[in-house]
N, C-alpha and C positions, 0 to 999 in steps of 0.2 A: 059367081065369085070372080072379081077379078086380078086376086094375086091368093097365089097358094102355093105353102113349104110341106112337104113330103122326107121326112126322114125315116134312112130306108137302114136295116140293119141285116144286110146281105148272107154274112157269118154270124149272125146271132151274138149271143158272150161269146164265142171261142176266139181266142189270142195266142198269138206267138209270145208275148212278153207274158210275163208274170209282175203286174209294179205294184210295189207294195200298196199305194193309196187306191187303189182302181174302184171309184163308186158304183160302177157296173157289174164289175165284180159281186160285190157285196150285192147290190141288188135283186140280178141272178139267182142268188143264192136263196132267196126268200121266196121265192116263186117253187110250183109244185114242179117246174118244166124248169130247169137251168138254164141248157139251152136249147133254141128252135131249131139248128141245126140249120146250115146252106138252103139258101132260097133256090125253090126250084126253077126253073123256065116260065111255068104255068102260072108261079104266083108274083115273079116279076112283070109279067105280061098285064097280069089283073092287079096291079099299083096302080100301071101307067094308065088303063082303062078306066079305075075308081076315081084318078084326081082328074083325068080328062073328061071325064062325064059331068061333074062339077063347075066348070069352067065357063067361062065366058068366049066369046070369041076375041082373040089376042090378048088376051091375060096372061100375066106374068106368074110363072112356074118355075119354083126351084127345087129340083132332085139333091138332096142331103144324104148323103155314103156314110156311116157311123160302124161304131163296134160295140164291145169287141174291138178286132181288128178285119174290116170291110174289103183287105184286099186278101185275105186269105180265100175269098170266093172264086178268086182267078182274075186273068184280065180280059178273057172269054165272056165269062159274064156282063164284065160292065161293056163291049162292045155290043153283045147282042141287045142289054138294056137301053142303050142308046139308041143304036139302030131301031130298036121298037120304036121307043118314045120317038123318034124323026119321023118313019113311015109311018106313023098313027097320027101326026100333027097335021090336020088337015082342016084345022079352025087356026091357023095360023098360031099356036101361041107362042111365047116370048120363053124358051126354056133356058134353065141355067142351069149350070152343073158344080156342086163340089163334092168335098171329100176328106173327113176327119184321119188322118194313117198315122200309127207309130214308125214309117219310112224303112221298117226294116227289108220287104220285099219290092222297095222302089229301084228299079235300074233304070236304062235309057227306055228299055221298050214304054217301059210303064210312062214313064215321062215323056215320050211323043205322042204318045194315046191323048196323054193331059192336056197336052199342046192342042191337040189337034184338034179335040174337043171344047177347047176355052173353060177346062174345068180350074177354078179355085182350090188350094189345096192347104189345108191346116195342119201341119205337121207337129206332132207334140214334140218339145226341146225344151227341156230344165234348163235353161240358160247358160250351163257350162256342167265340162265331164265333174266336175267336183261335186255338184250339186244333182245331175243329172242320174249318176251313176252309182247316185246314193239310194236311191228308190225306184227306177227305170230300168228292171235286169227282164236278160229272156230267160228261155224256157229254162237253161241250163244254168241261172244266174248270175252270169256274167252281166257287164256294165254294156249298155248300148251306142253310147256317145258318138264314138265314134261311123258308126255307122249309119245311125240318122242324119250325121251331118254330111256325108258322102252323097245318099239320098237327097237333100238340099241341093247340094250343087248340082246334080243332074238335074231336076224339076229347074232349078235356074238356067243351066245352061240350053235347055230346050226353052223357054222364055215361058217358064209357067210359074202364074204367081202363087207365092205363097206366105204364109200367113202361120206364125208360131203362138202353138197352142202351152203358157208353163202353168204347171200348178204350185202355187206358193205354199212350200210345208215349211213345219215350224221351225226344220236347219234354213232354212232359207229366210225366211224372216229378219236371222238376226243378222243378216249382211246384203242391204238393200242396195247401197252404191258396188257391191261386188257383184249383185243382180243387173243392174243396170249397166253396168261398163262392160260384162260379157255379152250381152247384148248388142252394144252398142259394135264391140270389138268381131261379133261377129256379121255386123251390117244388117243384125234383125231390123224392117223398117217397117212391121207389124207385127205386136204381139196382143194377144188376152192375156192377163194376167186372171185365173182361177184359183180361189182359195180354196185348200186341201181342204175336204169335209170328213168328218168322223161317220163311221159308218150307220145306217138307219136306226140300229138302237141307241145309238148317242157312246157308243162304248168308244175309250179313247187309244187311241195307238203313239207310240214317239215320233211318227212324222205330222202329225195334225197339230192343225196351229189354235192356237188360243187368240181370243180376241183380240185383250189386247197387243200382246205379239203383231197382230194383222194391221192394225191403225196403226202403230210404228212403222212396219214395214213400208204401209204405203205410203205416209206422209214424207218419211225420207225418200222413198223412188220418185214418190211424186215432188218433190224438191230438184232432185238430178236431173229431173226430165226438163224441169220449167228452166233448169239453168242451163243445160244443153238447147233450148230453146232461144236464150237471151243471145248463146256466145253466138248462133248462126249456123250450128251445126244443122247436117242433115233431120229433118224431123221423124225422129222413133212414132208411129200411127198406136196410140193402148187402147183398144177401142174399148175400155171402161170410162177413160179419160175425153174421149169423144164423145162419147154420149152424153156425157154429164157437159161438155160445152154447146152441144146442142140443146139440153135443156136449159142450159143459161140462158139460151140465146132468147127461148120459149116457142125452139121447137120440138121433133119428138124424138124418141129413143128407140134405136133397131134393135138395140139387144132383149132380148125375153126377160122380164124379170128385172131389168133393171132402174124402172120407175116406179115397181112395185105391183105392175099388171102382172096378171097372170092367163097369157095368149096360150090356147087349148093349141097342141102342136100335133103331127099326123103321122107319128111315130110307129113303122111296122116293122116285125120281125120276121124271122127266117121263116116261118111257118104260113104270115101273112096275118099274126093277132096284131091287133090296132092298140095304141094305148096312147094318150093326152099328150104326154111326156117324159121325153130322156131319164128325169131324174124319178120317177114313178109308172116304170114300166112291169107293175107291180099285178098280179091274180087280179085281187078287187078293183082295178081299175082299168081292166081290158075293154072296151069299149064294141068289141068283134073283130070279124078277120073280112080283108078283103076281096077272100070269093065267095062270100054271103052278104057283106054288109055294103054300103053306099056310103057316103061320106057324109050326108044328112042321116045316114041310119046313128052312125056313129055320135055325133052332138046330139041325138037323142035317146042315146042309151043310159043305160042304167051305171054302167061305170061310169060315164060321164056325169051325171047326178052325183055318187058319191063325191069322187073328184072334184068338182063344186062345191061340195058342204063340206069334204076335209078340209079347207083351207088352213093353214095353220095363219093364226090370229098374228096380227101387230102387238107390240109391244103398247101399251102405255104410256112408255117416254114416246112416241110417236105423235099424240094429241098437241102437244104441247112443241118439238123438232124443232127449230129453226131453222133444218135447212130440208125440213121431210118435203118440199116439192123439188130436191134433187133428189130422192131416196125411194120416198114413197110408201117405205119398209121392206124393202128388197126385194129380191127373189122369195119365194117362199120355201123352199129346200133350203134356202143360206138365213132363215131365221131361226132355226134351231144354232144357228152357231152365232150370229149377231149377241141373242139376247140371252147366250148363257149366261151369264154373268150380270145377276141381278142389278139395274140401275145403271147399267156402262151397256155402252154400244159403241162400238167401232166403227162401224159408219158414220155415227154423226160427230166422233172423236177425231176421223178423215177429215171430215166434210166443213166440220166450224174452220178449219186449218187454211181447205182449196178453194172455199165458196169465192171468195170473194176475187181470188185471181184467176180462177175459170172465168167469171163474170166477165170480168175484162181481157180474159184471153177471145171470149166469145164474139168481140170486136171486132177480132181481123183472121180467127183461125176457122177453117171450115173442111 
């Protein structure tokens, strides 16, 4: 192989936050083992042995930190993981490093580690305390705003980039331009925008957003964006909104799931169980663990099989799309919520609206 993602889940489910929508959470939960508990020494050593066996000579490797919350494992751990993964590199490969964190045990130390490593950092931030601090509480329930954003600035001030992770629930939906200008107001110059999902049995909660709620939301952000765009302002990076200008272009898409591929990911937990992906790190689709299995043992395991014939189906109105080769039918975890709603989909309720000025954003933006 010559490029492979390793997403590594150090702390298993366990979190310092408690947030209301958490789909790991709920995932977790479904499983006979909630959580794998701190990854030991032994089985982060046999990650970095499993994808490096795999490998090509200079292939590009990206180490993925997830949760849970990934820095509760210590900052001991992620040095000695690196330090492996560097004296183990001796096929030359091309490694890179991030790291998904709720920032609430982010200080300096932690932040010149980051630095010094060139690791990427995705910080979850609701977009402002009003919105953030409605569904983002810790242990004790308290609001965290303010302290992810402290967090922020230090990752910045050690010059480590980073990258905001918000998830769109359904209070936020109904104030797109108040999404947007918090944003803007707080110099975010890369976000994902992620729609809050209803938990695995489809049960609904008051932060989950409803379809169409979600194609409002984004045709107006995505409005503000293109007009903060026109005036010359600094450029806001959505990297939804990139992808989809790269397929304009009729090139391809980085994000998982968002042409409608569904790329098998190498997702391990505390314990070292393998599972396809993030959003179905689920019993029946455990794939093995990495001090038994090999990374071809894995693509052809038996979870892997199911995994493949679960797919959950396209829609219908898909056949027929006019704009289904920006779409493709989504994610497949995000079509249980596209196509709740018999005959309407919110993606292509977005996408009739942006096709056409993507198109020609695809001209000059890259």
């Amino acid at each position: 192989m010559n490029r492979f993602s390793a997403l590594i889940k150090p702390a298993s489910s366990l979190c310092d936050m408690r947030c209301r929508y958490c789909f790991y959470c709920d995932e977790a939960a479904r499983r006979e083992q909630k959580s794998y508990g701190m990854m030991r020494p032994e089985t982060a050593r046999a990650v970095v042995d499993r994808v490096f066996a795999c490998l090509s000579p200079r292939a590009h490797v990206n180490f993925a930190f997830q949760g849970g919350e990934p820095t509760l494992a210590g900052l001991e751990f992620f040095r000695d993981f690196v330090a492996y993964a560097e004296a183990a590199n001796s096929s030359n490969f091309r490694l890179a490093w991030s790291i998904q964190t709720n920032g609430l045990s982010i200080d300096e130390e932690w932040a010149a580690f980051f630095a010094q490593k060139h690791f990427l950092v995705g910080l979850s931030l609701d977009a402002s305390g009003e919105f953030h601090d409605q569904n983002r509480l810790d242990a004790t329930g308290r609001g965290t705003f303010s302290r992810v954003m402290r967090a922020r600035r230090a990752l910045l001030r050690a010059g480590v980039p980073v990258n905001v992770l918000t998830v769109v629930t359904r209070q936020m939906a109904s104030h797109p331009r108040a999404v947007f200008q918090a944003l803007q107001k707080n110099a975010i110059d890369y976000v994902q925008l992620i729609p809050c999902l209803s938990p695995l049995d489809g049960a609904l909660a008051p932060h989950d957003l409803r379809p169409k709620d979600y194609a409002s939301f984004m045709k107006d952000f995505f409005t503000q964006w293109c007009m903060s765009l026109r005036t010359g302002g600094q450029r806001m990076h959505v990297r939804y909104f990139d992808n989809l200008i790269s397929l304009a272009r009729g090139g391809e898409c980085e994000q998982c799931g968002a042409a409608g591929q569904c790329t098998p990911q190498f997702v391990v937990e505390g314990d070292g169980s393998i599972f396809p992906c993030d959003f179905y790190a689920l019993d029946e689709f455990c794939l093995g663990n990495v001090h038994t299995h090999s990374v071809e043992d894995t693509l052809q395991s038996e979870g892997m099989r199911r995994f493949a014939q679960d797919f959950a189906p396209r829609s219908e109105m898909c056949a027929s799309c006019e704009v289904f080769a920006l779409c493709g039918g989504g994610c497949r975890r995000y079509r249980s919520f596209y196509f709740r709603e018999k005959g309407y989909c919110p993606q292509r309720d977005f996408l009739l609206q942006a096709a056409g000025i993507l198109q020609r954003l695809s001209r000059y933006l890259h």
